[in-house]
N, C-alpha and C positions, 0 to 999 in steps of 0.2 A: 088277846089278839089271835085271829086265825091261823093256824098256817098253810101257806100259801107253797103252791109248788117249787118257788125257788128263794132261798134265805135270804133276807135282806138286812139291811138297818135302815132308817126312819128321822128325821131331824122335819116335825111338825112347822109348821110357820110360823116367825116370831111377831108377826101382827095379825090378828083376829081374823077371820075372815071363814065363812060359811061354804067359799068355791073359790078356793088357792088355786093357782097354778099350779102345773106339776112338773117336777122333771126327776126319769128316769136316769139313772149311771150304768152305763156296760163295763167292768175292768178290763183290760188287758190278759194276756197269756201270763199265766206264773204269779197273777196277782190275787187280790180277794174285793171284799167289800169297802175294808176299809179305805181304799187305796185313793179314787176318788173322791170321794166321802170325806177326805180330808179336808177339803176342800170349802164345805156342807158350811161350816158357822160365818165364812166370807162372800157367802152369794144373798141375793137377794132377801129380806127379809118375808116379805110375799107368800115366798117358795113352800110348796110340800117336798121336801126333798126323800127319794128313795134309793136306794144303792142295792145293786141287786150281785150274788153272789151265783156265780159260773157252775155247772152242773159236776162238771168231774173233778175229784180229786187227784191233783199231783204231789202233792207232799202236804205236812200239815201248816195250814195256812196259804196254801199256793194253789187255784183253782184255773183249771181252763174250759174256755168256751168248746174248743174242737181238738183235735189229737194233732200236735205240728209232729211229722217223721221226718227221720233222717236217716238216709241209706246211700250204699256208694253207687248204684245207679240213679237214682231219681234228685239224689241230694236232698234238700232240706222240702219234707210238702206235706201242704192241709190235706186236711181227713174232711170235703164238704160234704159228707152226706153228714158226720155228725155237725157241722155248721148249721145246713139245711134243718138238722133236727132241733137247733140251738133256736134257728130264729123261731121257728113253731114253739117251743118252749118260752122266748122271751112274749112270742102276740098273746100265747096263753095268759100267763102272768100279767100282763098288761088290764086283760078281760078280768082277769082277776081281783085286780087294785081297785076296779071301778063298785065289784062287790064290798069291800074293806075300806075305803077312802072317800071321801066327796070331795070332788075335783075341780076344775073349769076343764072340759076334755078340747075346748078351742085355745086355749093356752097351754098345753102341750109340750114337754122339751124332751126330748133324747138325748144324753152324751153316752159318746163312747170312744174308748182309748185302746188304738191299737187294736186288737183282736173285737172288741169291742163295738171298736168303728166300724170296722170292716162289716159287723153284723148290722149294725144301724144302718149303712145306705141299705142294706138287704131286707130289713124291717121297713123302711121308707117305701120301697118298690113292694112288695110284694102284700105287704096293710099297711098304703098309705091313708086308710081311713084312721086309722089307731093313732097316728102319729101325727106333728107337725112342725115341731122348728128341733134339726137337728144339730150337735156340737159333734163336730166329728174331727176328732183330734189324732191324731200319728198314724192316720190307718189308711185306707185306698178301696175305690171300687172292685171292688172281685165278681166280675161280670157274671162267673161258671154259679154263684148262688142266687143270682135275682132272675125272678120269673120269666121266662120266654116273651112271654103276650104284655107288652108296655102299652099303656095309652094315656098322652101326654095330659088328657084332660083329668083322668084320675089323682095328678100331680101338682095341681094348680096350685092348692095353699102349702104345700110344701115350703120351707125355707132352712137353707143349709149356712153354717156358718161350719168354714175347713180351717186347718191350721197344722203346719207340719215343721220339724226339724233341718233347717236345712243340714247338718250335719250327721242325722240320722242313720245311724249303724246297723238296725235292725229291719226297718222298711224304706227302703230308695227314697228318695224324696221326689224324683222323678214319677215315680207310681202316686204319690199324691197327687201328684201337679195334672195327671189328667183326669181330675174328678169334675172341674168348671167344665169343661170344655164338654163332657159325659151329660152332666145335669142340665147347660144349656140349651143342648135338643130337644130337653123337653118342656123349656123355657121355665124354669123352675129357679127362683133367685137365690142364688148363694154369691158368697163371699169367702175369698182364700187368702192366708198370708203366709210368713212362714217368720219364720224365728231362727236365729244363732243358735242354737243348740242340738242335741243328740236325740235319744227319742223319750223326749220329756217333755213337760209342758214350762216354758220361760215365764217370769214374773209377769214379764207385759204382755203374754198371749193369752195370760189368766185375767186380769184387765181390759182387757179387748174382747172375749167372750160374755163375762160381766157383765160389760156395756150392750151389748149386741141382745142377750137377755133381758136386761134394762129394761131396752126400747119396746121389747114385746111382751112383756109383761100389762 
């Protein structure tokens, strides 16, 4: 197998198939590959599943998309230019997969958790040709990384399925909750719930994602 710019692991499709679907995993801050990936033997059988591992090292086994600081004026804050340089990193690898994989590039999935997410709506805006149905779990739009120049028609086949903690200690749940409201300007369909718990993914949001891939598979 090649290696590709950013480390991944791989769980092939468990029914035959010459042009699977695909879906991409972004982790979270402090996580790695495995973390989504877990996930990998309960989703659809269909699926080419990929898990992609974050560019920088924080400890061994703990990788992040962008540098989070924290200082006593500014308190806790992203580093987006290395975001910005994250998402060019994830289109790359994308362009990548298509040299290494044979895919259906119209069946298309994105998930991303948390730091993750965050980078997916920014992957969606900025090469929504690469992409198409996004899972975007515990994360929120960070307006300061997606392109200036939006146009709405570039967004058509987009489709978002959102899902967030209402109890969430690490990203407001309130910062999720204005992502519908974001994506219906540019009338782009999504769907939001939110779940009892902290910033994790609940048994039934995992079931409800599932389903929602299901359908567009």
């Amino acid at each position: 197998m090649t290696k590709l710019s950013l480390e991944y692991v791989v769980r092939q499709p468990k029914i035959a198939n010459e042009n699977p679907p695909l879906l991409v995993m972004l982790h979270g801050y402090g996580s790695n590959e495995q973390d989504l990936f877990s996930f990998a033997d309960e989703l659809p059988d269909e699926l080419l599943i990929i898990s992609a591992r974050a560019p920088q090292t924080l400890m061994y086994g703990s990788y992040a998309w962008y540098s989070i600081n924290f200082d006593s004026i500014n308190g806790k804050f992203s580093d987006l230019d290395e975001a910005r340089e994250s998402v060019e990193l994830i289109a790359n690898f994308l362009d990548e997969l298509k040299e290494e994989f044979t895919f259906d590039s119209n069946k298309m999935f994105l998930m991303g958790f948390s730091q993750g997410t965050i980078l997916s709506y920014a992957m969606a805006f900025k090469y929504p040709e690469k992409v198409k149905n996004i899972i975007a779990l515990s994360g929120y739009i960070n307006q300061d990384i997606l392109p200036e120049n939006r146009k709405q028609e570039d967004y058509k086949h987009l489709d978002f399925f959102i899902s967030h903690g209402s109890v969430d200690q690490v990203i407001p749940v309130e910062w999720a909750q204005q992502a519908p409201a974001f994506l219906n300007q540019y009338h782009i369909p999504n769907v939001y719930s939110e779940y009892p718990v902290g910033h994790g993914v609940a048994p039934q949001n995992f079931f409800n994602f599932k389903k929602w891939m299901e359908e567009r598979i």
